[in-house]
C-alpha positions, -999 to +999 in steps of 0.1 A: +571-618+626+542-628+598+552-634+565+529-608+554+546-588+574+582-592+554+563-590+522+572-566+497+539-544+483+544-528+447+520-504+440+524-496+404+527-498+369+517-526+344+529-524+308+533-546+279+567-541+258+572-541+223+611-539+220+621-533+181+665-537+179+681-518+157+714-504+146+706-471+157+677-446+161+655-430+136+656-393+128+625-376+128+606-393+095+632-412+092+623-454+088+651-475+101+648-516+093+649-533+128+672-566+134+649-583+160+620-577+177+606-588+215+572-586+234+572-594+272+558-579+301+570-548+317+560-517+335+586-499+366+561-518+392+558-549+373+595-549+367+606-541+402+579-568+417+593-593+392+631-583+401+626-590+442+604-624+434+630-635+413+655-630+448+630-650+466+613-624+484+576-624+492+560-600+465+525-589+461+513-565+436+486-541+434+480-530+395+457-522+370+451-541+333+422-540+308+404-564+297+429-580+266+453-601+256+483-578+270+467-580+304+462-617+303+500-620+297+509-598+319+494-615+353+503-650+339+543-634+336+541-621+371+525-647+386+551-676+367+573-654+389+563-658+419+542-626+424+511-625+447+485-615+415+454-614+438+452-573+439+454-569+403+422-553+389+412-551+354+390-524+336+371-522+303+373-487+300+406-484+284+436-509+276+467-522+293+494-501+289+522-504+261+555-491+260+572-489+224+607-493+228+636-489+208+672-504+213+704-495+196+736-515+189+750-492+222+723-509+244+707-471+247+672-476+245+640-445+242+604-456+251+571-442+243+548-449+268+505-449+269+498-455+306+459-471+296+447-489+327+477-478+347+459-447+351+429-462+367+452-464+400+439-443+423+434-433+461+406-456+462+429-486+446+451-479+477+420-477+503+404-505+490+438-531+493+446-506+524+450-542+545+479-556+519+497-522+526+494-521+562+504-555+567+537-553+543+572-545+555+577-523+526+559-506+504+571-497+467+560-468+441+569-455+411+559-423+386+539-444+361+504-437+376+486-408+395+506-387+424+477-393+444+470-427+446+512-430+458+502-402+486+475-430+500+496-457+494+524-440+510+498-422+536+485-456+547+520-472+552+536-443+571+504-448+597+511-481+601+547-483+602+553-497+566+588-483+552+578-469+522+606-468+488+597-442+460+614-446+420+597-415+408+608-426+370+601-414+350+609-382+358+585-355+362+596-318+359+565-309+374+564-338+402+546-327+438+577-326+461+555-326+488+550-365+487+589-370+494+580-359+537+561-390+536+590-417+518+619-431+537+640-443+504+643-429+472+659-439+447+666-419+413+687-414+384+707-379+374+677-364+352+648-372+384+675-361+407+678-330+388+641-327+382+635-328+421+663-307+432+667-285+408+706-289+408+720-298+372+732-331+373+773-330+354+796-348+376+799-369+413+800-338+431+768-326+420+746-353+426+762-352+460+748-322+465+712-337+452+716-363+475+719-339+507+689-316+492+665-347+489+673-361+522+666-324+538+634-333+519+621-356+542+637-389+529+658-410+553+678-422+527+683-415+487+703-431+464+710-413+430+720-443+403+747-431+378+752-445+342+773-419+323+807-430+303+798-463+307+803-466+348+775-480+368+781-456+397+755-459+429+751-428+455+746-432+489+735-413+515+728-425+550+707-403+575+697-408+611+704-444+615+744-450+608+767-433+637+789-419+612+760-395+597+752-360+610+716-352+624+717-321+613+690-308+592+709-295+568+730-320+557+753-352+560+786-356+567+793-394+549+788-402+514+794-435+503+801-445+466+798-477+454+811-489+419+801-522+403+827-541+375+821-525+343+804-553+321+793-554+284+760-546+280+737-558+253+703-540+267+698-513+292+664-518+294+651-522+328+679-523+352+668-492+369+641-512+380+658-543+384+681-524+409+654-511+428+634-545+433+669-559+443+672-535+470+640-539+483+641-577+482+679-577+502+663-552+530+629-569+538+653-597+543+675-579+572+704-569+552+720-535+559+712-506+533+753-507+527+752-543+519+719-543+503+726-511+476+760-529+469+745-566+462+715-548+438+739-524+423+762-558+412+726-573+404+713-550+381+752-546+361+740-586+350+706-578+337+722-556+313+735-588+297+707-600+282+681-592+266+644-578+277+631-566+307+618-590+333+634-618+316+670-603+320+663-603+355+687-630+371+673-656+395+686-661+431+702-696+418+718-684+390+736-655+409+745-684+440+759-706+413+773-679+394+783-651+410+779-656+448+797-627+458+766-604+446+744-616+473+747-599+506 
């Protein structure tokens, strides 16, 4: 098989970060002094492009940036990681995204974001680069730019084979469910679970249930990520492809939870995406989705350890010298 064809295709989100520290968050009109503050490149796509380049997998992105400093950053960051930059396009009718983020001494973070040229993705992005998509092994979208320009993306990998992996994050209360018929893995948290499914998201057994209603939604897997009391919980569901699954329509009969080591973390920021990009990186590589979910689930746990976004994002050295048992 091509090398194209085990690439990994991100069709998403660019954003620059501006990341103020603090002791905790400001009421409203409330000014609270800040202990440190950060600027890096960011954005779910971005992010989850970064996170499988940084495993050694073979990453090309398709974005949007305008015409400033942010974007010039931005494509110098991803390419300095390895990401295939060549489908980025840049616009003067608006400017690259931002996201202001806050961080508390808790490592709880809350983000403003002003999508800019992310919202210049759009079905005609995805037609235009249609030959990077239909020559990927997988094929990776988020909620940061229009519904419709996923549906190509998504429309022109499911013709052509392409497995395609949807993060709808953020979530969207008022997201088009009808997308999910055309998306083999997804991968939320409790609030998009909730959001999609309509089932309040308190406790294991419930997004068990979420699970089972998303895959009856056309997904052949979907993995709810869980971060409450301080427990890194993942949620899988396997459908159609492991012998001890059900093919019924209405539901599965195996649910696998996997739980990480509980580790000290100094930044949440990001590791929703770093989990994703992990997982995409270990299954264009071969690995199973058991293996695969538990290696990125370990993965992500370490990139709350430091600080940032894409720069807390371990490198497949580090874990090999480090912490071999993460990899699959």
């Amino acid at each position: 098989m091509s090398s194209e064809k085990q690439r990994i295709v991100v069709f998403g989100s660019i954003v620059q970060d501006l990341v103020s520290y603090t002791d905790r968050f400001p009421r409203p009109g409330e000014s609270v002094r800040g202990n440190t503050f950060k600027s890096g490149s960011g954005g779910k796509g971005a992010n989850q492009a970064v996170a499988a380049a940084r495993l050694g997998a073979n990453v090309a992105m398709i974005g949007m940036v305008g015409e400033d400093m942010f974007g010039d950053s931005n494509i110098k960051d991803l390419k300095e990681n390895g990401v295939d930059t060549n489908c980025i396009g840049r616009t003067n009718k608006t400017h690259t995204a931002t996201a202001l983020i806050t961080v508390n001494k808790e490592a709880e973070n809350c983000i403003v974001v002003t999508l800019g040229a992310n919202m210049e993705m759009s079905p005609k992005i995805a037609e235009i680069n249609s030959s990077i998509i239909e020559n990927s092994k997988i094929v990776m979208c988020q909620g940061e730019i229009d519904e419709k320009a996923n549906r190509k993306a998504f429309e022109i990998a499911r013709k052509n084979g392409v497995t395609t992996f949807l993060n709808p994050a953020p979530g969207d209360a008022n997201m088009d469910k009808s997308i999910l018929d055309l998306v083999d893995v997804i991968c939320t948290n409790e609030n998009e679970a909730e959001f999609i499914t309509g089932i309040p998201q308190n406790n294991v057994e419930d997004a068990e249930k979420a699970a089972r209603a998303m895959v009856e939604m056309g997904p052949k897997y979907a993995i709810i990520t869980l971060g409450s009391k301080g427990k890194i919980t993942f949620l899988k569901i396997l459908f159609h492809f492991n012998l001890r699954c059900t093919f019924a329509s209405k539901g599965v009969e195996n649910i696998d939870h996997i739980e990480v080591k509980k580790v000290e973390a100094i930044d949440t920021t990001g590791a929703g995406d770093c989990f994703c990009g992990s997982l995409a990186a270990h299954l264009v590589a071969g690995h199973s989705m058991s293996s695969s979910i538990r290696s990125a689930a370990n993965i992500a746990s370490l990139s709350v350890t430091r600080h940032g976004t894409q720069s807390s994002y371990w490198k497949i050295d580090e874990i090999r010298q480090k912490y071999p048992e993460f990899l699959p």
